[in-house]
C-alpha positions as CSV (number, residue, x, y, z in Angstrom):
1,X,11.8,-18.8,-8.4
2,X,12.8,-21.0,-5.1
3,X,14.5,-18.5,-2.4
4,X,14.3,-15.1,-2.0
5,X,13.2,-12.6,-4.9
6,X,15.7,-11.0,-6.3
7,X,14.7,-7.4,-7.1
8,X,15.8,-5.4,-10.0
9,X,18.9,-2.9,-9.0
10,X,19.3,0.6,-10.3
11,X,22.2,-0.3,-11.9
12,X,20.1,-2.9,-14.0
13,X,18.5,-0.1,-15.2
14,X,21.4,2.3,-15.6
15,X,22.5,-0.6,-18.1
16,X,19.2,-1.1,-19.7
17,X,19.1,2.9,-20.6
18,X,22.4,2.1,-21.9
19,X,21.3,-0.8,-24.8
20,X,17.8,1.5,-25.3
21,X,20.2,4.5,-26.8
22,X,19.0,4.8,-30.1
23,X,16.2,2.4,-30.1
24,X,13.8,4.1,-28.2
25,X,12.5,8.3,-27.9
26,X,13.8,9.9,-25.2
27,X,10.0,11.5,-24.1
28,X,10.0,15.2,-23.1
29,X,8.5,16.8,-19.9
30,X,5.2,18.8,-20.9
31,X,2.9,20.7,-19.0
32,X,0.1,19.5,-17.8
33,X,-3.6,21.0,-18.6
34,X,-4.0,24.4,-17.7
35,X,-7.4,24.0,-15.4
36,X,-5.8,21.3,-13.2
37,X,-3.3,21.3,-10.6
38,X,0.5,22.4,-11.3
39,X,2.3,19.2,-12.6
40,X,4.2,17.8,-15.7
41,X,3.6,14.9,-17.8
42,X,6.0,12.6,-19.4
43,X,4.1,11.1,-22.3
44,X,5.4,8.0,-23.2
45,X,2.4,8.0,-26.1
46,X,4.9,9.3,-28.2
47,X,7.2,6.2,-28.4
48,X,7.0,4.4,-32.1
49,X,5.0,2.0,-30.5
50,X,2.4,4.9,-28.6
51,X,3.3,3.5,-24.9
52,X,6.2,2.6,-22.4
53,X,6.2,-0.8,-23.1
54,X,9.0,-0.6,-25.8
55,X,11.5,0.5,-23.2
56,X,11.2,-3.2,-21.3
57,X,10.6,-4.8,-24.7
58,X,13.8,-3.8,-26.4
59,X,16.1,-4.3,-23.7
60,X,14.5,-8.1,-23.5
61,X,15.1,-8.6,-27.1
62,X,19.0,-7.4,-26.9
63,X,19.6,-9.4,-24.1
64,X,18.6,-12.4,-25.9
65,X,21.7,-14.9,-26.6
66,X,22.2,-16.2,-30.5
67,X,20.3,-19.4,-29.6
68,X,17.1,-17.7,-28.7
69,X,17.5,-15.4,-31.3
70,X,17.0,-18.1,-33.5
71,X,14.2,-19.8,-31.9
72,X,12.2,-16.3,-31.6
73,X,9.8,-15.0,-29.2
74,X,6.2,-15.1,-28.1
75,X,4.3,-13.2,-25.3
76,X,0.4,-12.7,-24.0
77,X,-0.5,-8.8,-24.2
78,X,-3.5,-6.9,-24.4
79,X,-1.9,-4.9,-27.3
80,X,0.8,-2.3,-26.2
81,X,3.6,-5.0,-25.0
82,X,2.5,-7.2,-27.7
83,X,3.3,-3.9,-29.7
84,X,6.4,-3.2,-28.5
85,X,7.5,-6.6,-28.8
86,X,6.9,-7.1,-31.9
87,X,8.3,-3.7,-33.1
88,X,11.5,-5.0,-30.9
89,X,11.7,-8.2,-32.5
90,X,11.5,-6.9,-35.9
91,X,14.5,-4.4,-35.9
92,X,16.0,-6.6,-34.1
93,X,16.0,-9.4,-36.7
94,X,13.5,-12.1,-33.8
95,X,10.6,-13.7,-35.2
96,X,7.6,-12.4,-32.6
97,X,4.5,-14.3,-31.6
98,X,1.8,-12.5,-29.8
99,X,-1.2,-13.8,-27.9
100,X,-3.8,-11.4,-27.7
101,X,-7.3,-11.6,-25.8
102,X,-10.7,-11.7,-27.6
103,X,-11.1,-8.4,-26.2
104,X,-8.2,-6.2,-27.1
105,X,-8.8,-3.4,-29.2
106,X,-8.5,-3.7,-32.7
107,X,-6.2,-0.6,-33.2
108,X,-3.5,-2.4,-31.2
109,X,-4.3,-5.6,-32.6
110,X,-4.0,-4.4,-36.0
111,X,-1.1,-2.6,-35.2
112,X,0.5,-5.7,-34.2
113,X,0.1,-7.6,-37.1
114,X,1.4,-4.7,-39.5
115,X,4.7,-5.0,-37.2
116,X,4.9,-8.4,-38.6
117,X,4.3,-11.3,-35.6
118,X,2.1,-13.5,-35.7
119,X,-1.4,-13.1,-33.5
120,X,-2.6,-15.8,-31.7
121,X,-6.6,-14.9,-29.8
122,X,-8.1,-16.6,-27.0
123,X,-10.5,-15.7,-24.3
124,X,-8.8,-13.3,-21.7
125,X,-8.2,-15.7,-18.9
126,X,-6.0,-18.1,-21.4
127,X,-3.2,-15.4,-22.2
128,X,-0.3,-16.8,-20.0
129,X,-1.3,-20.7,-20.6
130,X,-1.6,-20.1,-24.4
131,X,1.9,-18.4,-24.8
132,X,3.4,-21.1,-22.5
133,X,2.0,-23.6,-24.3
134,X,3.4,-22.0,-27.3
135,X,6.6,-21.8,-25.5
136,X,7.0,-25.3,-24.8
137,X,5.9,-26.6,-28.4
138,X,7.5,-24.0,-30.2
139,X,10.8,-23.6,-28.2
140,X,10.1,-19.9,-28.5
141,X,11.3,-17.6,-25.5
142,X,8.7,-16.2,-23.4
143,X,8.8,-12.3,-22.9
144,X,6.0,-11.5,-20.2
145,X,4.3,-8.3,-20.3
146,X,6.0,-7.0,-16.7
147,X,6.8,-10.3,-14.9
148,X,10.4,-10.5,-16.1
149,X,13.8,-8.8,-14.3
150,X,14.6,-7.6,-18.1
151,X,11.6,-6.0,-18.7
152,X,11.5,-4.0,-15.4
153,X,14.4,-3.1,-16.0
154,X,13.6,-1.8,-19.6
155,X,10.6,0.1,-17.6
156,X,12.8,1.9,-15.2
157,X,14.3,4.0,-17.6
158,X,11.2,6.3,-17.9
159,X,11.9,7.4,-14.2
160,X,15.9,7.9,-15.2
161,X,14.8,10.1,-17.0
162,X,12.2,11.6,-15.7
163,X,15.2,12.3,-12.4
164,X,17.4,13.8,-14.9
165,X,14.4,16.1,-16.5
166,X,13.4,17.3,-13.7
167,X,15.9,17.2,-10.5
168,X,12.9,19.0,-8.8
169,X,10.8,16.4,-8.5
170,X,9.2,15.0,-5.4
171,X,6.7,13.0,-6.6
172,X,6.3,10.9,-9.9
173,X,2.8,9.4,-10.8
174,X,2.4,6.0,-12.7
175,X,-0.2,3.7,-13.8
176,X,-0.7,0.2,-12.4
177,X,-1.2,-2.9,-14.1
178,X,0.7,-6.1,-14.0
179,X,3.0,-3.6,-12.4
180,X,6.8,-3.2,-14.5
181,X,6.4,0.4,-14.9
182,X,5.5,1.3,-11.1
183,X,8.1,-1.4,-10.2
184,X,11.2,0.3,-12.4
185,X,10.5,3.9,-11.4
186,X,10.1,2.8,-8.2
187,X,13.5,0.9,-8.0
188,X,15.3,4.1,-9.5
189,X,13.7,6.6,-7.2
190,X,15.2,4.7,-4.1
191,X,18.5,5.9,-5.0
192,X,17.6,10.1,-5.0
193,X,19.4,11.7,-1.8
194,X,19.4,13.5,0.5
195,X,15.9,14.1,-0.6
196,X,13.4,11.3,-1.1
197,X,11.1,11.2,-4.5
198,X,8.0,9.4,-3.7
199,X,6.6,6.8,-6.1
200,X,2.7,6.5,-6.5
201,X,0.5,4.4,-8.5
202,X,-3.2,4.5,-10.0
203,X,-5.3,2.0,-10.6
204,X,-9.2,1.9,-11.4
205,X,-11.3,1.2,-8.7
206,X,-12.4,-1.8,-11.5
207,X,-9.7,-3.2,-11.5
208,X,-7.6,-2.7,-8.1
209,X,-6.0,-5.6,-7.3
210,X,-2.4,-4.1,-6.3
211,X,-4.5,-1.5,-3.7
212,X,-6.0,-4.9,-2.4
213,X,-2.5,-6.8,-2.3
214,X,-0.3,-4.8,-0.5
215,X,-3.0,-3.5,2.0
216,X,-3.6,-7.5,2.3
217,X,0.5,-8.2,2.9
218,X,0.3,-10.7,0.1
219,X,-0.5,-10.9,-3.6
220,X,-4.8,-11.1,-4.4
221,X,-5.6,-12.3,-8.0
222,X,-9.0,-10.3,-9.4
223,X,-10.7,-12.4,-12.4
224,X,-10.9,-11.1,-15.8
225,X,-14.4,-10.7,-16.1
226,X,-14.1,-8.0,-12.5
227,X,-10.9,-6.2,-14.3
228,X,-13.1,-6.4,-17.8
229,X,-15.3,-3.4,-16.1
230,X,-13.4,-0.7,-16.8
231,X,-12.3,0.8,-19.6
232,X,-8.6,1.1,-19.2
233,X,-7.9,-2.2,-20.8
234,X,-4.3,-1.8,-20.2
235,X,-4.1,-2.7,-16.8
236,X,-7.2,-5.2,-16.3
237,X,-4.1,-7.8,-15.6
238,X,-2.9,-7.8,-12.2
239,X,0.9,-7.8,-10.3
240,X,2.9,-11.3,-10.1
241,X,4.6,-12.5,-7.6
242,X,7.6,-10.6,-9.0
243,X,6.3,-7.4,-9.0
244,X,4.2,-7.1,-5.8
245,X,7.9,-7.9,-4.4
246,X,8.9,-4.8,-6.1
247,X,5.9,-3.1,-4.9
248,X,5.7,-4.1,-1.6
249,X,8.8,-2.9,-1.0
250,X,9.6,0.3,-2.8
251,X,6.0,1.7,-3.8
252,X,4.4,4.1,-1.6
253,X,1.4,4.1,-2.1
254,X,-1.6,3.2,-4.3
255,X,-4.7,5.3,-5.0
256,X,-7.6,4.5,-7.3
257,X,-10.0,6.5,-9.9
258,X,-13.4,6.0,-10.6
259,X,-14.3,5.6,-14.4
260,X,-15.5,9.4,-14.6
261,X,-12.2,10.6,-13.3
262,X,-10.4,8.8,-16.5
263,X,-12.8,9.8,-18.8
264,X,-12.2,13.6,-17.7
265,X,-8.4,13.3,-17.3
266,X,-8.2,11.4,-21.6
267,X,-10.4,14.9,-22.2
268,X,-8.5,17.1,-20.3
269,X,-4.8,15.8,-21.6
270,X,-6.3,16.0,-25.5
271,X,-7.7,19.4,-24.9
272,X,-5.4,21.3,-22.4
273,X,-2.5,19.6,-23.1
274,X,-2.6,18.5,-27.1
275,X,-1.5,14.6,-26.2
276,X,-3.8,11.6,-27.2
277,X,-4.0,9.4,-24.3
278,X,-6.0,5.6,-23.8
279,X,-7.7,5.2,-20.7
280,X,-5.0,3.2,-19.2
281,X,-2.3,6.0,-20.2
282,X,-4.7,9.1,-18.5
283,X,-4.9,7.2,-15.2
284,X,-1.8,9.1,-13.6
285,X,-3.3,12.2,-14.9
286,X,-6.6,11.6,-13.4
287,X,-5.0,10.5,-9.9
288,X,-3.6,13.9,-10.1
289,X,-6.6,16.0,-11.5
290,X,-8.8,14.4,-9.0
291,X,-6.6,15.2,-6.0
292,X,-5.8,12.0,-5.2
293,X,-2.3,13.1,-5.2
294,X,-1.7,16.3,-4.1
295,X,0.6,18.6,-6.2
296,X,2.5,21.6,-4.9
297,X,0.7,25.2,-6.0
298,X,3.3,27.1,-8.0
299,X,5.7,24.2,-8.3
300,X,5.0,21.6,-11.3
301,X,8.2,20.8,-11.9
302,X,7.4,18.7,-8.5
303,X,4.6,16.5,-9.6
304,X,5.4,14.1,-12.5
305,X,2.5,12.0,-14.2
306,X,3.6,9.5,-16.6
307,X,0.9,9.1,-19.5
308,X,2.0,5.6,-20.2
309,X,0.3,5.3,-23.7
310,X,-1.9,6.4,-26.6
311,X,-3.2,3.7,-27.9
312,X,-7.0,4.3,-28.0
313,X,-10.1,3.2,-30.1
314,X,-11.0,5.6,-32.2
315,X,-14.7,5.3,-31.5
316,X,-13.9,5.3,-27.5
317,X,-11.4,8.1,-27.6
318,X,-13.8,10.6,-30.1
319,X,-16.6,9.9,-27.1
320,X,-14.5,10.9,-24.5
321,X,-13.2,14.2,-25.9
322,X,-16.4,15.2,-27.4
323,X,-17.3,18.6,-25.4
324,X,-21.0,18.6,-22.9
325,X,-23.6,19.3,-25.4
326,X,-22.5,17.8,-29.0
């Protein structure tokens, strides 16, 4: 990007929830489940597309000018962006390309294809040089997954509304990937006065390269095969230089969950609170649950955890909601 980084202003994402009028579900506030401590969630799992992703999706697709319209997109996802793009590109009239990993899970993958683009696998470490390959011999235009102003941007809007929801809040909760989502909420919940709103992401202790980065000062890349541990495939990607700037400067703080503590929080969300949640989507949830992120007793309108999809294996979902002794 030569120079400074330019971050993503709250204004780009007061225009962004301006294009996504219409095109994407303004999610609810719900309450969380009853046996866990007092805070809301905002499930994004009820997009068209089961997870956030739409939001930065759609606003990249309508920013688009008539030229790359016409030459059409391509991204690398594990399924939920690729999701959301391709359910972007399609009512918007782009031809969508999607490069998946071996390892994705067929639900999204299949989900995907039935959008329309067309699904390109390779091993997990060849995502980003198989769509830039693509890029270049296609003349397609790249959308990353989270490494892209516009797609931030798109993110953001969940903690707009999340702000407007709930003008009570003090804390919101978010997952941590390749780290759009944490980055947009984070960007919009600078501007909250007099009081502050903190921001805090979750990771897996699997996959934890954004804890490792911004306690290290500088960005730290984890392989696939140490991310491919846990089960929230979602984020098994880690932060770019683009959005550990975000990060590093707006987040305030990262914790991390053990693969029990997910496992309990997808149970907990599809018992207590009626919403199917992946892995990935539960991790906010967990953070909470587990007190990792303390909540205020009497006071959930304080304490927002964004469930940031639903896009589960059925096999690996029905195991982790099946009750102690069946």
């Amino acid at each position: 990007m030569g120079g400074a980084t330019r971050l993503v202003s709250a204004d780009d994402v007061r225009a962004a929830a301006t294009r996504l009028e219409g095109r994407v579900v303004r999610t609810p506030l719900t309450a969380g489940p009853p046996d866990a401590p007092p805070f809301l969630v905002k499930p994004e799992s009820l997009q068209p597309t089961g997870a956030f992703k739409l939001r930065g999706a759609t606003n990249a697709v309508a920013l688009l000018n008539p030229t790359q319209r016409a030459s059409g997109v391509v991204t690398h996802s594990s399924g939920n962006h690729g999701l959301a793009l391709a359910h972007a590109a399609r009512a918007q009239g782009v031809v969508c390309t999607v490069v998946v990993p071996e390892d994705a899970p067929k639900v999204k993958v299949d989900r995907i294809r039935a959008c329309g683009a067309r699904v390109v696998t390779v091993p997990p470490g060849r995502r980003l040089a198989a769509a830039r390959e693509l890029e270049a011999e296609e003349r397609l235009v790249l959308v990353p997954p989270f490494d892209d102003p516009r797609v931030i941007a798109g993110q953001g809007t969940v903690g707009l509304e999340i702000l407007e929801q709930s003008p009570e809040v003090t804390t919101v909760v978010v997952p941590v990937g390749g780290g759009g989502l944490a980055s947009g909420v984070a960007t919009v919940a600078m501007t909250v006065r007099p009081r502050p709103v903190r921001v805090v992401g979750v990771e897996p202790e699997l996959a934890a390269d954004a804890a490792e980065s911004l306690a290290a000062g500088h960005r730290v890349e984890w392989s696939a095969e140490r991310t491919g541990r846990t089960m929230a495939d979602g984020v098994r990607t880690c932060l770019s230089e683009l959005t550990f700037a975000h990060l590093s400067a707006r987040l305030d703080e990262v914790v991390t969950v053990d693969e029990e503590e997910i496992a309990r929080a997808v149970s907990a969300l599809a018992h207590g609170a009626r919403l199917v949640a992946e892995p990935s989507g539960a991790l906010a949830a967990a953070a909470v649950m587990a007190g990792k992120v303390a909540a205020v007793p009497g006071r959930p309108e304080e304490t927002v955890a964004v469930v940031s999809g639903g896009n589960v294996d059925p096999d690996l979902f029905a195991r982790l909601v099946r009750p102690a002794g069946f």
